[in-house]
ZAKOLZA-770042 format. One record per residue (C-alpha): x, y, z; residue in one letter. Coordinates in steps of 0.2 Angstrom, whole numbers, plus 5000, padded with zeros to 4 digits. Layout:
X | Y | Z | A
...
//
This chain:
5705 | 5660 | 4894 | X
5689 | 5653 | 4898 | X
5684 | 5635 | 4905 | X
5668 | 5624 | 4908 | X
5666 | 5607 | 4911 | X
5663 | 5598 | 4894 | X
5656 | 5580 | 4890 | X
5654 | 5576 | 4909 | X
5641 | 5566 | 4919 | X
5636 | 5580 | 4928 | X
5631 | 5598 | 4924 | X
5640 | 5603 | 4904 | X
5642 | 5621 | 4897 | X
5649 | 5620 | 4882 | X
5640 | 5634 | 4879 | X
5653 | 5647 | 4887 | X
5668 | 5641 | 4878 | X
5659 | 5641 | 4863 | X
5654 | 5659 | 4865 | X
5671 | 5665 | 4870 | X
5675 | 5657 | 4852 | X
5661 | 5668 | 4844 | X
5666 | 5682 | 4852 | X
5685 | 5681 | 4849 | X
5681 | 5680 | 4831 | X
5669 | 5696 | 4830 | X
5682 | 5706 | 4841 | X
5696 | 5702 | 4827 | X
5685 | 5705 | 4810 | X
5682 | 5724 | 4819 | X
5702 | 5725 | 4822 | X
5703 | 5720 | 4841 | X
5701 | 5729 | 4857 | X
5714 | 5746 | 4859 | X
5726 | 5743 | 4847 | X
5726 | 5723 | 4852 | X
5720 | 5706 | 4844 | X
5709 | 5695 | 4856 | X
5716 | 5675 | 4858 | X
5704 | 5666 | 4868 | X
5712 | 5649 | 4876 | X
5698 | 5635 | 4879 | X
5701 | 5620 | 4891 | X
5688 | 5607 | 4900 | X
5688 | 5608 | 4917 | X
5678 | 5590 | 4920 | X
5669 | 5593 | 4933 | X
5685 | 5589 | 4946 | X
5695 | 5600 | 4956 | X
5710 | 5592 | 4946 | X
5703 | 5598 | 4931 | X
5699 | 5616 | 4939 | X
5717 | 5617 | 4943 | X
5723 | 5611 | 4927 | X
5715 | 5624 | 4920 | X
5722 | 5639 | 4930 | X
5738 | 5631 | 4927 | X
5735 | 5634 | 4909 | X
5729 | 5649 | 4910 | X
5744 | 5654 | 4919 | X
5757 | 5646 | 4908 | X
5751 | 5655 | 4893 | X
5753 | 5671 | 4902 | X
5733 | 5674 | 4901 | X
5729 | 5693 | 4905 | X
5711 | 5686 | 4913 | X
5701 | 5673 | 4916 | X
5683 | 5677 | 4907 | X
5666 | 5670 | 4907 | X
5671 | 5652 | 4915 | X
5661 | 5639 | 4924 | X
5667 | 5627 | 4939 | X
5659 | 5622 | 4956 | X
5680 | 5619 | 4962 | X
5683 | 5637 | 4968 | X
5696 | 5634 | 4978 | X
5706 | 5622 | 4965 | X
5707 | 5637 | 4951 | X
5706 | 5654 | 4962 | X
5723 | 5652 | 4973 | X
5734 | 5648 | 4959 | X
5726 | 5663 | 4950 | X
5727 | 5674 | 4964 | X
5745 | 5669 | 4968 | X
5749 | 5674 | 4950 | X
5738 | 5691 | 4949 | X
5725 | 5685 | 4936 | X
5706 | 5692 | 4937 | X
5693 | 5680 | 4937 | X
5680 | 5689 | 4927 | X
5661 | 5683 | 4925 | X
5663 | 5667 | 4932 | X
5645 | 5659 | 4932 | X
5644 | 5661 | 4949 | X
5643 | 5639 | 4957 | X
5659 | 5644 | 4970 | X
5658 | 5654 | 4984 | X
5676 | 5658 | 4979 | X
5669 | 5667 | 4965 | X
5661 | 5680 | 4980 | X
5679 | 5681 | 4991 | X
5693 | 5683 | 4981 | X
5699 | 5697 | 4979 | X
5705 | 5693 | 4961 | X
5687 | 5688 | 4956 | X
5675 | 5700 | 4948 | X
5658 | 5692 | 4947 | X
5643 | 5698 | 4935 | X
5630 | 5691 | 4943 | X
5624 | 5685 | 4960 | X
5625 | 5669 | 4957 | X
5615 | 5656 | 4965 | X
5614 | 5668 | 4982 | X
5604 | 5678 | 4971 | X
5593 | 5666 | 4961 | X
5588 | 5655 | 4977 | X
5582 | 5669 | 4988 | X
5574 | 5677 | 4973 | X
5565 | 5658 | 4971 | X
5562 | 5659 | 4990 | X
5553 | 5677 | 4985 | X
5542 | 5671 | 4970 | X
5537 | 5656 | 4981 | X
5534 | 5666 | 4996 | X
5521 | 5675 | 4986 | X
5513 | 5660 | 4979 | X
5516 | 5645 | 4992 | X
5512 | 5639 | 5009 | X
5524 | 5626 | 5012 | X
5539 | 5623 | 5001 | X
5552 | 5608 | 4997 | X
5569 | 5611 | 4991 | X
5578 | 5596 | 4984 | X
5599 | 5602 | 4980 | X
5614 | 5591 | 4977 | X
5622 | 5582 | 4992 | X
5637 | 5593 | 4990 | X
5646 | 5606 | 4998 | X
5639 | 5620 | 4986 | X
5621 | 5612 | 4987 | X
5624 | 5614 | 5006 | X
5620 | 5634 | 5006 | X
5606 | 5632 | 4996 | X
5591 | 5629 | 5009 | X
5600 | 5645 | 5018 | X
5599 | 5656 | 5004 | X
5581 | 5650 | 4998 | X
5575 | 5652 | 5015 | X
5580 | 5672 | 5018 | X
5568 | 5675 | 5000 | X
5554 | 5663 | 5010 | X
5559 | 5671 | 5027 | X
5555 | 5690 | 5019 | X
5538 | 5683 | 5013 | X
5535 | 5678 | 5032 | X
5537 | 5658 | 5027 | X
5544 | 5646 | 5038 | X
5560 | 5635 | 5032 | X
5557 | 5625 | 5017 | X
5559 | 5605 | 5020 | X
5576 | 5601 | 5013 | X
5580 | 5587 | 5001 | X
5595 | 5581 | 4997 | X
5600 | 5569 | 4982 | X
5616 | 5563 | 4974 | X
5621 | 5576 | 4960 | X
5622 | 5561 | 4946 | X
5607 | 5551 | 4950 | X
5599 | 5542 | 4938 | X
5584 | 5540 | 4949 | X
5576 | 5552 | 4959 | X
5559 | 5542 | 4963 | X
5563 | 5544 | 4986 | X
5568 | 5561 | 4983 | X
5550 | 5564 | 4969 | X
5540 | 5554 | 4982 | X
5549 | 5565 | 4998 | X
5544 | 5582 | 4989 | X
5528 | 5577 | 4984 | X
5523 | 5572 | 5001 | X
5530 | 5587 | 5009 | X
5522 | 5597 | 4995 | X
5501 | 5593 | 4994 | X
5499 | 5591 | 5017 | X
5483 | 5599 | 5019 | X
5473 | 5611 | 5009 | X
5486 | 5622 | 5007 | X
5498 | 5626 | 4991 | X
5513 | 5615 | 4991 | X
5528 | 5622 | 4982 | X
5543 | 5612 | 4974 | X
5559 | 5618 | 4970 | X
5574 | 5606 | 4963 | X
5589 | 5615 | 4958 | X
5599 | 5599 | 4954 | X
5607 | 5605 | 4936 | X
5604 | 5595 | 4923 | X
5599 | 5583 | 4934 | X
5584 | 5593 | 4938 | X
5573 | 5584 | 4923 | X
5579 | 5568 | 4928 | X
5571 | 5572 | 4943 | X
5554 | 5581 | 4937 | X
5551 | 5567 | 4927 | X
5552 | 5555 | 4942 | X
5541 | 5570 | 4951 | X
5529 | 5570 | 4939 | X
5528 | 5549 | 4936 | X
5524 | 5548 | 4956 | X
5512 | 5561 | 4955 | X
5499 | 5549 | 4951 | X
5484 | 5557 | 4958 | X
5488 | 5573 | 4951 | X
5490 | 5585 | 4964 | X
5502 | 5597 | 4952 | X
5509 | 5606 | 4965 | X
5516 | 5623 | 4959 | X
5534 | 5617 | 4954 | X
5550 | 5630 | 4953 | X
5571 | 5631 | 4949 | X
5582 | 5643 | 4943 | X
5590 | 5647 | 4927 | X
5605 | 5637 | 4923 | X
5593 | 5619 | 4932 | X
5580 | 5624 | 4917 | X
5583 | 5634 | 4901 | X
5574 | 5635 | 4887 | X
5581 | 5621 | 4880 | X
5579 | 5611 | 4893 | X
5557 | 5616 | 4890 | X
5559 | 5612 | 4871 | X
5569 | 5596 | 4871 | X
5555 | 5589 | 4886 | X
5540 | 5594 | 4877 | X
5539 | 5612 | 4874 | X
5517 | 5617 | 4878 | X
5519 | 5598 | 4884 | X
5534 | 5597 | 4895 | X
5534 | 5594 | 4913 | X
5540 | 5611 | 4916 | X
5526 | 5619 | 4909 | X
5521 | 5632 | 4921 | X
5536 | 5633 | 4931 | X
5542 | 5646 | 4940 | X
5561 | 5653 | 4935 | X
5574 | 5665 | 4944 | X
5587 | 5670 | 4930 | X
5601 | 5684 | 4933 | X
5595 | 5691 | 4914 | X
5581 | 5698 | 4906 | X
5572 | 5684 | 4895 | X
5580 | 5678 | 4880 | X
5570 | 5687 | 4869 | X
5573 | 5707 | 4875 | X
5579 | 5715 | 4862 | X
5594 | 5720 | 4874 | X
5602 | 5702 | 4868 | X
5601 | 5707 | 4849 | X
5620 | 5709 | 4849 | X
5624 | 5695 | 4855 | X
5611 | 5684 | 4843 | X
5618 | 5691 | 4829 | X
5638 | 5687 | 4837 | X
5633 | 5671 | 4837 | X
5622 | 5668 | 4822 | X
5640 | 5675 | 4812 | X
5653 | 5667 | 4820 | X
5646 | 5652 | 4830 | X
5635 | 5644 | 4816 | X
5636 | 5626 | 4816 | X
5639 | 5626 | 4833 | X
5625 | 5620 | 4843 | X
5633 | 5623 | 4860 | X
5631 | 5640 | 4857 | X
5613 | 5644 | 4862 | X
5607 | 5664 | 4865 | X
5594 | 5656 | 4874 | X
5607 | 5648 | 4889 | X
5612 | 5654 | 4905 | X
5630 | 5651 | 4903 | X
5632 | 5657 | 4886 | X
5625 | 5674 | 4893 | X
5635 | 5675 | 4908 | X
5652 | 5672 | 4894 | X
5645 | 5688 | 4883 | X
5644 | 5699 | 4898 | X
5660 | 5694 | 4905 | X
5669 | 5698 | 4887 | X
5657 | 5715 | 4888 | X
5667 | 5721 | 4906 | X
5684 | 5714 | 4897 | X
5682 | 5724 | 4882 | X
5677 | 5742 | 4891 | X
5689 | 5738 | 4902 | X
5703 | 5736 | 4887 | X
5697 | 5751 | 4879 | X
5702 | 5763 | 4895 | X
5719 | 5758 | 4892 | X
5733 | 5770 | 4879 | X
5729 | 5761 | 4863 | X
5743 | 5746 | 4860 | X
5747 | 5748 | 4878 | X
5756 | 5732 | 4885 | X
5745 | 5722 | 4895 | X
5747 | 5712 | 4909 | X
5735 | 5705 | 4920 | X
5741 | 5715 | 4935 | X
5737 | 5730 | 4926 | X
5718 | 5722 | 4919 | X
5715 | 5718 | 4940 | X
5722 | 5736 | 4943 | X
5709 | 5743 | 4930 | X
5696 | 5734 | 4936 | X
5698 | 5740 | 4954 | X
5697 | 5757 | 4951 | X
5690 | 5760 | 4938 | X
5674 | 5770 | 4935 | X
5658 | 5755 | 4932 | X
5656 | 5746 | 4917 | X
5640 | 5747 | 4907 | X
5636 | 5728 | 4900 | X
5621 | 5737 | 4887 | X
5608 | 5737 | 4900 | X
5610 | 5716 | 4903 | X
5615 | 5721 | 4920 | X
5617 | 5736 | 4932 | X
5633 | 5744 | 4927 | X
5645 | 5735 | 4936 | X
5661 | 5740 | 4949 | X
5672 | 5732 | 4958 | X
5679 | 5746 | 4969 | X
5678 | 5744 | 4989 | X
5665 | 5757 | 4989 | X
5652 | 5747 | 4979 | X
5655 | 5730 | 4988 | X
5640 | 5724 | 4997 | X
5638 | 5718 | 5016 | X
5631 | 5700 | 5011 | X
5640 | 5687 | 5024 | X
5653 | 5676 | 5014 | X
5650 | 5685 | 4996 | X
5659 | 5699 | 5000 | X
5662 | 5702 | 4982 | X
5645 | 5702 | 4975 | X
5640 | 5718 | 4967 | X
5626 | 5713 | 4957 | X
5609 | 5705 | 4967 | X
5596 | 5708 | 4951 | X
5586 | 5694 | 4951 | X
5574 | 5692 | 4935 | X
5557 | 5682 | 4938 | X
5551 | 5671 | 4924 | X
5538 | 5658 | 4920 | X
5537 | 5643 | 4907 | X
5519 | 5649 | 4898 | X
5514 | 5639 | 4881 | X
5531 | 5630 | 4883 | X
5540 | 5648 | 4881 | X
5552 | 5657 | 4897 | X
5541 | 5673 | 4897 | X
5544 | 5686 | 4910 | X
5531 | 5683 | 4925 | X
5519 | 5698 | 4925 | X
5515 | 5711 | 4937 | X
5534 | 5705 | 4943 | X
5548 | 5719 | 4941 | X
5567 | 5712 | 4943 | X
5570 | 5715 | 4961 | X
5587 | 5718 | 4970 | X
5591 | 5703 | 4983 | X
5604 | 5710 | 4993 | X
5595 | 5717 | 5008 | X
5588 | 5698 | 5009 | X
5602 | 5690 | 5004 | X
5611 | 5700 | 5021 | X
5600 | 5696 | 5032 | X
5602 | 5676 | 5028 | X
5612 | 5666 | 5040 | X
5628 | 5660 | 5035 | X
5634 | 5642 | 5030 | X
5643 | 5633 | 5040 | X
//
């Protein structure tokens, strides 16, 4: 199964049921996996613990062997009832903390641990003084931490933290807030918004208060801003032009991603959702990626259950994803010592920038391993 919120008024990935779709569809026309045809389930998950749970509840119903690729900020609502069932949690995009603890979850990424402190990095090399402005929510909470251990490695002090509704349709205080923050002296102010899709809402407040055009150097992560995002604002012209980006990935255009273009190009045309260039639709390919070499290590027509795919995974030798990431592994050996993300075996963080309204790879930057930062960062209340 795989779930994401769907026609909300909040954050929407359609993207990554749309891509397990695709994927299912290019699994079958080569014959399966092992000896066994693919069914993907679908199901919204709103945006609301109930509809988080709803979807584990599905998923367990329909005896699903995993859970792959799957997007919800209600960790706590979908893993227990996965966990009490024995169902893996494979490639979620990484929102929950629960994603990081349970030891059902196997994450791909490192989540938004890894994309803040890699922002707190790329700013600490190019700022004096940063702003952050994060949703007014329990997951946005962690945020300033983690952006802060990437500032505190460039010897930064704290960014000024921001907080705004998550579903604002005005971010005018919060624009004027950061901007004021952002230009105090003659020093380079730095502003980060990592709000979703809220985030244009809010840099088009940030950039309408900006009347004296002080252009401070502005910054988010991948899956706030995508490519989509630049070309539907603007492209050359949009407000993001410029813009620094973390992204788990290397950029949409590495040839590594060819497989997965021509995936979806065959079996997701006339699906819109499905967009090579998105965060979430990446995350979904290289969560089916560890499913598929994970099926292939078992006897060919084996019965599977998803105590044995949690079994395999445990074990099991790592997982190579075509060089999107480092080959993965879940065993106890190849946890890492990052304070509540126990389960995180994959810091990479990529550093991009928009340039002639494109999301290029930022130059003279090489993807960098957050995991030493991201343990010495304090830990959420």
């Amino acid at each position: 199964m795989t779930f994401a919120p769907q026609g909300t008024k909040a954050t929407n990935m359609p993207g990554m049921p749309g891509m397990a779709k695709a994927y299912e569809a290019w699994v079958n026309s080569k014959g399966g996996i092992n000896g066994h045809k693919l069914r993907v389930l679908t199901c919204n998950e709103k945006n609301t613990a109930n509809g988080a749970a709803d979807c584990a509840r599905k998923a367990i119903s329909e005896k699903a062997v995993a859970v792959v690729g799957s997007y919800s900020q209600h960790g706590r609502a979908f893993m227990a009832p996965l966990e009490a069932e024995g169902i893996p949690f494979i490639g979620g995009y990484g929102v929950s903390s629960e994603e990081f603890q349970s030891p059902f979850s196997y994450p791909v990424n490192g989540g938004q641990p890894v994309l803040l402190a890699g922002a707190g990095h790329q700013l600490g090399r190019a700022c004096s003084q940063v702003a952050v402005v994060r949703p007014d929510t329990l997951a946005g909470d962690s945020m300033p931490l983690l952006l802060n251990a990437g500032l505190k490695a460039n010897k930064m002090p704290d960014a000024n933290d921001i907080r705004a509704a998550e579903d604002s349709a005005d971010y005018t205080p919060q624009a004027r807030e950061a901007l004021a923050d952002s230009s105090g002296g003659k020093d380079k102010g730095c502003v980060t918004a990592v709000l979703g899709e809220r985030t244009e809402t809010f840099f088009d407040a940030f950039r309408r208060v900006d009347d004296k055009h002080k252009n401070p150097q502005i910054s988010s992560v991948l899956g706030s801003v995508s490519q989509a995002v630049v070309d539907r604002t603007g492209g050359k012209e949009s407000p993001f032009e410029g813009a620094y980006l973390t992204s788990w990935y290397p950029v949409s255009t590495d040839p590594l991603w060819e497989q997965m273009r021509n995936v979806i190009s065959e079996h997701a045309f006339g699906n819109d959702a499905v967009d090579a260039d998105d965060s979430g639709t990446q995350t979904t390919w290289i969560a089916y990626t560890v499913l598929n070499e994970t099926m292939k290590r078992f006897k060919s027509g084996e019965d599977l259950t998803a105590r044995k795919v949690a079994r395999a995974l445990n074990q099991s030798e790592p997982v190579k994803t075509g060089g999107l990431t480092p080959d993965l592994s879940w065993r106890y050996k190849d946890m890492r010592a990052v304070a509540g993300f126990p389960r995180m075996v994959n810091g990479r963080v990529n550093f991009q920038v928009v340039q002639a309204g494109r999301l290029v790879a930022q130059q003279g930057e090489q993807s960098m391993d957050m995991t030493q930062t991201l343990e010495q960062a304090p830990r959420a209340a």
